[in-house]
C-alpha positions in Angstrom: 22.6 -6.7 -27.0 22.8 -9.1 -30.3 26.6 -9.8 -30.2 28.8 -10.7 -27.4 32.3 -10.0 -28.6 34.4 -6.3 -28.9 31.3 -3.7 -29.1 28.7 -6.0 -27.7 30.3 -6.7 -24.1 31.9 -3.3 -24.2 28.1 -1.6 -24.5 27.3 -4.1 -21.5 29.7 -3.5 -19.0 29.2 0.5 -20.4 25.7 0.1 -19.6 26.0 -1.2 -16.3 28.1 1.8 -14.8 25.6 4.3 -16.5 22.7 2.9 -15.0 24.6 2.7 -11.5 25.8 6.2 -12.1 21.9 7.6 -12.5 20.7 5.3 -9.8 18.9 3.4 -11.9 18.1 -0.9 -12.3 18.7 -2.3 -15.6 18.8 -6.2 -17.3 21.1 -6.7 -20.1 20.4 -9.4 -21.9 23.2 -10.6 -24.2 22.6 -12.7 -27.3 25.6 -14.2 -28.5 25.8 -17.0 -31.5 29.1 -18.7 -30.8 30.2 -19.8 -27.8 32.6 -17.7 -27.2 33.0 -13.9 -25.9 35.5 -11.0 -25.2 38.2 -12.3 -27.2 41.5 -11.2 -29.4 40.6 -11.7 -32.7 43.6 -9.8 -34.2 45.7 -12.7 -31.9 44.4 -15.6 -33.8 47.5 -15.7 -36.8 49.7 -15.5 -33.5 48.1 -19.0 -32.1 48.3 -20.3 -35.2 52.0 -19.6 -35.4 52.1 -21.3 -32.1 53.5 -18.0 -30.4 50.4 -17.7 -28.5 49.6 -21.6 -26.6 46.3 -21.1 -26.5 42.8 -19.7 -27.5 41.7 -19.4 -24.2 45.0 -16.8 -24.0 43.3 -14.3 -26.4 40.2 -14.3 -24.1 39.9 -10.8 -22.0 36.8 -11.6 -20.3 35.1 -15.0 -19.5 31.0 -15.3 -19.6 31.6 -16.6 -15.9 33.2 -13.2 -15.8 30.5 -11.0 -17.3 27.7 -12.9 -15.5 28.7 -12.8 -12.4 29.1 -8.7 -13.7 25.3 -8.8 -13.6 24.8 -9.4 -17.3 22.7 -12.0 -18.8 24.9 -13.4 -21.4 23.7 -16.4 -23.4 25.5 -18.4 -25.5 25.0 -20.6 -28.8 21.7 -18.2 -28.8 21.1 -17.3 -33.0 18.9 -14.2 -33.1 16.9 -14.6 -36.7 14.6 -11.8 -36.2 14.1 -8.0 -34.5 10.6 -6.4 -34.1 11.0 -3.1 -34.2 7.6 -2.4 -33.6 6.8 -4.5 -30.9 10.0 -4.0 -29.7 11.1 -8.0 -29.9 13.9 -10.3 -30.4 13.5 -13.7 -31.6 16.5 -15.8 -31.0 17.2 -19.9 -31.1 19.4 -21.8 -28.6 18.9 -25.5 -27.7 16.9 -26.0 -30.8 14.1 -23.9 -29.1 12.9 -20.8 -30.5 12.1 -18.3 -27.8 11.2 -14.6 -28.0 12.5 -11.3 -25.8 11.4 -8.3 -25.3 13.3 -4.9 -25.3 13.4 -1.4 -24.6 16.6 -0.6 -26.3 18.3 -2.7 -28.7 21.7 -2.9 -29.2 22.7 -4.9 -32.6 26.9 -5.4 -32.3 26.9 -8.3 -34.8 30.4 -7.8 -36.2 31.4 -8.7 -39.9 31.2 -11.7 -41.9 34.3 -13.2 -43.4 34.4 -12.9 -47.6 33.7 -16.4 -48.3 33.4 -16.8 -52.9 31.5 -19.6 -54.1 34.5 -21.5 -55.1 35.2 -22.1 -51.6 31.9 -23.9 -51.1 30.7 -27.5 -52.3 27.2 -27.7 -54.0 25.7 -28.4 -50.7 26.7 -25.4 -49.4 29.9 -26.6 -46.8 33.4 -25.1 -47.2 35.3 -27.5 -49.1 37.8 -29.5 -46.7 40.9 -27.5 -45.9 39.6 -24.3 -46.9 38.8 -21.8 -44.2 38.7 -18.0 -43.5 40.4 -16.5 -39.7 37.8 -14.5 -38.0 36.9 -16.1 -34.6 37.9 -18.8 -32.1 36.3 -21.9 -33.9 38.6 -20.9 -37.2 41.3 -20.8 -34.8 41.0 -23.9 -33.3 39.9 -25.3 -37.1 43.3 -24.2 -38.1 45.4 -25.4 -35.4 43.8 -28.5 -36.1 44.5 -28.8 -39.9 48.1 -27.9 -39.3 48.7 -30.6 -37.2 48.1 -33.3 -39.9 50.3 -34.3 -43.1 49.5 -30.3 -44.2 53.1 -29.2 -46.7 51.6 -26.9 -48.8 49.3 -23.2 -48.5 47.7 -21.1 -50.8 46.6 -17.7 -49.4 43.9 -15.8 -50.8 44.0 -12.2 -50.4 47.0 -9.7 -49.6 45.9 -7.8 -46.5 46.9 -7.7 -43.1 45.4 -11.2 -42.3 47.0 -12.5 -46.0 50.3 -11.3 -44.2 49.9 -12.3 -41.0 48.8 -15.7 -41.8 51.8 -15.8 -44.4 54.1 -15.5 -41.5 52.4 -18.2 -39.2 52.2 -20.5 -42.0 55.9 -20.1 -42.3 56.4 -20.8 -38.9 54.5 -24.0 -38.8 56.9 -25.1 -41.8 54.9 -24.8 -45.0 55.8 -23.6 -48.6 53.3 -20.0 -49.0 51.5 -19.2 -52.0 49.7 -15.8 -51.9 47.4 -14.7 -54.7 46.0 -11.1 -54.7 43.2 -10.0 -56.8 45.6 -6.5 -57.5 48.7 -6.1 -55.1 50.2 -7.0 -52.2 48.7 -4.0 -49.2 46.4 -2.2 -51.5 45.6 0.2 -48.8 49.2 1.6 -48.8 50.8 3.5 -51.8 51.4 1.1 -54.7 55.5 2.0 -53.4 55.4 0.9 -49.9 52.9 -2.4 -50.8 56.2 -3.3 -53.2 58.8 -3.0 -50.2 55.8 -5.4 -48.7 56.2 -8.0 -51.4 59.9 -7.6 -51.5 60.3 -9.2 -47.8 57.7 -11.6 -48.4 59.4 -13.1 -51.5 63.1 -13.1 -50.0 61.4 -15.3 -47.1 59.9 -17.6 -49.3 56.5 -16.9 -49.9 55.9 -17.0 -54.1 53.9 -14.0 -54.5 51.3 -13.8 -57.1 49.7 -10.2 -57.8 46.7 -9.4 -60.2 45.7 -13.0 -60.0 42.3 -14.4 -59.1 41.2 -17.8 -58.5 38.0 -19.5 -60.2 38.1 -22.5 -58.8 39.5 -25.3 -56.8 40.0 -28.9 -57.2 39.8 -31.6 -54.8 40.3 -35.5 -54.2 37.7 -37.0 -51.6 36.1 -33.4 -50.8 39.7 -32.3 -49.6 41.7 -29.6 -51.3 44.3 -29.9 -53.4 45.0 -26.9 -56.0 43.8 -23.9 -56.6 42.6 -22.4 -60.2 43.1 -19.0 -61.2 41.8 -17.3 -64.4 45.3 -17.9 -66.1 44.8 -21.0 -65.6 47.3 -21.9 -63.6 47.3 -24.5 -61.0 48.1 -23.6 -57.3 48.8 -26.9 -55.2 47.5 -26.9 -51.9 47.0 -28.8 -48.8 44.8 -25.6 -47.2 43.6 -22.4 -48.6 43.4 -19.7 -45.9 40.7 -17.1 -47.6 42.1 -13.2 -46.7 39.6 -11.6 -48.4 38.2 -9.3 -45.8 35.0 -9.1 -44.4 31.7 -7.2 -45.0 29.0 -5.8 -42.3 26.6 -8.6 -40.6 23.1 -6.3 -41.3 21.0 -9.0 -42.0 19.0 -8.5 -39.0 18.7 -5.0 -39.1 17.7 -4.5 -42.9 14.9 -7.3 -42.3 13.7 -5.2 -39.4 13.7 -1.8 -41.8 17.2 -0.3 -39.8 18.9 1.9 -42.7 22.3 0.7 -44.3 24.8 2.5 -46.0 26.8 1.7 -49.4 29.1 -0.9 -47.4 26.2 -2.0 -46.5 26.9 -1.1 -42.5 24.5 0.3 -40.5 24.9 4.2 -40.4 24.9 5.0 -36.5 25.0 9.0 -35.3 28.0 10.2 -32.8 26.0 8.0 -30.0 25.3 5.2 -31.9 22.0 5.7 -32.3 20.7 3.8 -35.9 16.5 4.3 -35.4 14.4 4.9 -32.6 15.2 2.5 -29.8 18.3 0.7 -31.7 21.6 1.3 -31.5 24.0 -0.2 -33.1 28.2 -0.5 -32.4 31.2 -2.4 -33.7 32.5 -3.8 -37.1 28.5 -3.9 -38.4 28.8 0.1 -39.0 30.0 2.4 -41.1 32.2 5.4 -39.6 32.9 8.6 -40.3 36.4 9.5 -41.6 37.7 12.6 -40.1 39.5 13.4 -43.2 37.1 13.3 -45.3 33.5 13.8 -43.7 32.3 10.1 -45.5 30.9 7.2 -44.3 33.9 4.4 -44.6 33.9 0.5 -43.4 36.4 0.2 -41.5 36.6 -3.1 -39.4 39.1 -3.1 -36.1 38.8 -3.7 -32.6 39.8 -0.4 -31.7 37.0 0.8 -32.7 34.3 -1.7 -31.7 35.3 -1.4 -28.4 35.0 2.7 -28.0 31.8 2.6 -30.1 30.2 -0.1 -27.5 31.3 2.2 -24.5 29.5 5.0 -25.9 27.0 3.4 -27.0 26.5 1.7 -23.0 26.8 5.1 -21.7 24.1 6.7 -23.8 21.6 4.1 -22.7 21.1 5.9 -19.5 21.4 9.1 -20.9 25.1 9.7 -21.2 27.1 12.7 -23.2 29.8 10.2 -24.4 30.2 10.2 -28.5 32.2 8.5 -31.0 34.4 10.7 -33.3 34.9 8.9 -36.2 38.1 7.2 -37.6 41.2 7.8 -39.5 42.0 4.1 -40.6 45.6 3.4 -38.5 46.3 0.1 -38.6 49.2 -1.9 -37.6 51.0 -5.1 -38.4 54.1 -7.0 -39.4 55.8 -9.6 -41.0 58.3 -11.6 -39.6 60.3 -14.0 -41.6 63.3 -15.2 -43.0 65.2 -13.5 -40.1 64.0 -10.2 -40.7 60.9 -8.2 -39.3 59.0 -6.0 -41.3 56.4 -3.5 -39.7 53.7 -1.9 -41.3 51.5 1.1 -40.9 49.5 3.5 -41.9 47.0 6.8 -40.9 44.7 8.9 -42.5 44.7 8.8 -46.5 46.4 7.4 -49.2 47.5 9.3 -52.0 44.9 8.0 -53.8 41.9 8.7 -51.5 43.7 12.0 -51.0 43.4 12.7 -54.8 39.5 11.7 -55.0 38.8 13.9 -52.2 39.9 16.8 -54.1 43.0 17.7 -52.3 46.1 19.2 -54.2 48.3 16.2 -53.2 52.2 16.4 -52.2 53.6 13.3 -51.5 57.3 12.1 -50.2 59.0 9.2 -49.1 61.9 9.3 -46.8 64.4 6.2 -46.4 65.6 6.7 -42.4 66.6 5.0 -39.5 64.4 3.7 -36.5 67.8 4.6 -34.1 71.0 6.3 -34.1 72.9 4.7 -36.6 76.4 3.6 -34.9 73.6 1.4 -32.4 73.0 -2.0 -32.5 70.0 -3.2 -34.3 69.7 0.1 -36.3 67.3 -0.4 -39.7 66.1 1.3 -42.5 62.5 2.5 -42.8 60.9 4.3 -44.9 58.1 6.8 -44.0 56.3 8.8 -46.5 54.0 11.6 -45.7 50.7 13.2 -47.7 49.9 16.7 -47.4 48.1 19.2 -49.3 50.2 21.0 -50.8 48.1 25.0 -50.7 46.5 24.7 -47.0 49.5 22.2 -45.7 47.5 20.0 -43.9 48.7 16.9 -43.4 46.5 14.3 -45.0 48.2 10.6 -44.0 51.2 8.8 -42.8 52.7 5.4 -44.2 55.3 3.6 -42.8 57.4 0.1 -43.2 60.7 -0.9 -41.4 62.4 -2.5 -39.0 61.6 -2.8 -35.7 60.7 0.4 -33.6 59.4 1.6 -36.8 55.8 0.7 -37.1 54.4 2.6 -33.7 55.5 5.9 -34.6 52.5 5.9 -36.5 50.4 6.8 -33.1 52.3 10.3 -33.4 51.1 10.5 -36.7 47.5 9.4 -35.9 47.4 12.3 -33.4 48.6 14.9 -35.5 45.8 14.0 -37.6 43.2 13.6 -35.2 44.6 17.3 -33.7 44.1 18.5 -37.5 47.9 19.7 -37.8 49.9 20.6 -40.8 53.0 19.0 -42.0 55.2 21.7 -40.4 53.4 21.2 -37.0 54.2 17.1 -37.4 57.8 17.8 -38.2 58.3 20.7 -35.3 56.4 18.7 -32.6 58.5 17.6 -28.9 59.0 14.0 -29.5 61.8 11.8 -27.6 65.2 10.9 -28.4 68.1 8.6 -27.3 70.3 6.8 -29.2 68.7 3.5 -28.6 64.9 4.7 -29.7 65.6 7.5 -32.5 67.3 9.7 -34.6 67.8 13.3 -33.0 65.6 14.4 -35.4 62.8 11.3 -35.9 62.5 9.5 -38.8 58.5 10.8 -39.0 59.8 14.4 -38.1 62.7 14.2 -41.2 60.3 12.6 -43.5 57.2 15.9 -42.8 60.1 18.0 -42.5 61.3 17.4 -46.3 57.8 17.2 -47.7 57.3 20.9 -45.8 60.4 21.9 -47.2 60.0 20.2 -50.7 56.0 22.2 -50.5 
């Protein structure tokens, strides 16, 4: 296995029960480049706001763990080239270059962090201050630069990580810039993103959409403004770069392993990539269930199933992967206020380009009864097509309790229902958790009706 994090540990372990299972010996060798395995990625913004104490707290698994598992997991060890043909791995650790054989090859490599060439000096090095969130090291980087003289932030990029890091920067006391290249959420509906940069500005953070930056400036290689093409001048004591990530294939393509337009390897329902390689986690592309394509789509979730089945079919297991709808999760909490967001399936947008007859409603609801405490709007719209009335996707942001009734949502979709099934389905109520009919349920039920 190259790659000892979500997919890479999970195809382990997997691995290790399969081969029990069949009565069968195996040594898994796992090649990992940072020192560091098993961990919370998605919990790094949250040590950074200080709610989590540690980054040993967002580790599930130690190496001490895995080895004494049965794995052979080894650290700080760089794999720079695969063999396919002779069935080799050639990795570095401890300045020595050594070489491994295989009979199966896992490659779980993960993603690498956007990082634009204005973020680099001329040698190469981030400039001082500047720094993407992706694994432990930026974590601890982070928690580091915060404890200094730091006042000011510019955030690159309005995604999840652009908003969650917002809200930790907040936390830790500094003034928020965030500059977006289009809008604030651009995977939600241009109507929800706004309700998005609404609670952001009224806790502080001086939003800046369609803006790109060209450059920075420094004193003594440190930060301390960023450009953008109007030429404006952001200061800044740290720029935290949001820009998403793209597949680590480097490997892989050297070694002739097909790629597809994200440039992620293009696995089947097992994993498999070419004979005798597999591949698993945020290095692939996956197939939507909505639309039968290939889509990057970079979480956790996933890398964790797709390195279990992966494991499992090792040894000759029936375990597949079944693609992805895209539900994601987060908030924003600022100012006083909490603001959850979510989303399944497709956008209105993605809806229209895959050729669907699109209707489209948002409802403005509450997450409980409203004569109950802590009772908040949300708003939840719903995309369906509008001649077979299958529901296509599910957008929501609110209060708290409003952001996890996406999971109903998500399994509506995955059960391939229509928008009268979603607003007819058995789902719970008591004054302290719903509506008696649920804010999800009212907001299919209109569209149906609306249809």
């Amino acid at each position: 296995m190259i790659g000892g994090d979500a997919a890479g540990m999970s195809a382990a372990h997997s691995a290790l029960r399969a081969a029990k299972a069949a009565g069968r010996e195996a040594r898994i060798v796992v090649l990992e480049t940072t020192g560091d395995t098993s961990y919370s990625a998605c919990g790094i913004p949250y040590w950074i706001a200080g709610e989590v104490a540690s980054g040993d707290d967002l580790v599930a698994r130690t190496a001490d763990e895995h080895r004494a598992a049965g794995i052979d997991l080894r650290l700080h060890a760089r794999a720079t080239a695969v063999d396919t043909t002779a069935r080799t791995v050639t990795y570095r650790q401890d300045e020595t270059t050594h070489t491994i054989e295989y009979d199966e090859l896992v490659l779980a490599t993960g993603a690498h962090p956007v990082v634009p060439a204005w973020a680099r000096t001329p040698a190469g090095a981030l400039v001082a201050g500047v720094h993407p969130v992706k694994n432990l090291d930026d974590g601890a980087l982070w928690t580091e630069l915060l404890a200094g003289p730091a006042r000011r932030a510019v955030i690159v990029g309005g995604g999840y990580i652009g908003i969650e890091m917002a809200e930790a920067l907040l936390h830790r006391g500094l003034s928020v810039t965030l500059l977006t290249r289009s809008r604030v959420m651009g995977s939600l509906d241009p109507d929800l993103g706004e309700l998005i940069e609404r609670a952001l500005v009224e806790a502080g953070v001086d939003v800046r959409t369609d803006t790109t930056v060209t450059r920075l400036t420094s004193v003594d290689g440190a930060v301390t403004s960023a450009v953008t093409t109007d030429g404006d001048e952001v200061e800044a004591d740290v720029v935290v770069l949001a820009l998403g990530v793209v597949p680590a294939t480097e490997l892989g393509e050297a070694a002739g392993v097909p790629v597809g337009i994200a440039r992620g390897y293009l696995p089947d329902d097992q994993g498999r990539v070419a004979p005798h390689v597999w591949a698993a986690g945020d290095c692939c592309e996956s197939q939507h269930r909505m639309t039968g394509e290939r889509d990057f789509v970079a979480l956790g979730t996933h890398a964790n199933k797709q390195g279990r089945v992966v494991g499992d079919a090792l040894f000759g297991g029936s375990r597949a992967f079944h693609g992805v709808l895209g539900t994601a999760i987060t908030r924003f909490a600022a100012g006083g206020r909490v603001t959850e967001i979510a989303r399944t399936g497709l956008s209105t947008r993605q809806a229209v380009d895959a050729g669907h007859d699109v209707a489209v409603l948002a409802t403005e609801s509450s997450t409980v009864s409203g004569y109950m405490p802590g009772a908040e709007t949300m708003v939840t719209k719903v995309i369906a097509d509008r001649r077979t009335r299958a529901l296509l996707g599910v957008q929501i942001v609110g209060g708290p309790g409003a952001g996890k009734r996406i999971d109903a949502a998500a399994a509506a979709l995955w059960g391939r229902m229509s928008v009268d099934d979603l607003a007819e389905m058995d789902l719970s109520y008591a004054p302290p958790f719903a509506t008696v009919w649920d804010a999800l349920q009212i907001a299919a039920r209109r569209l149906a009706e609306r249809i």
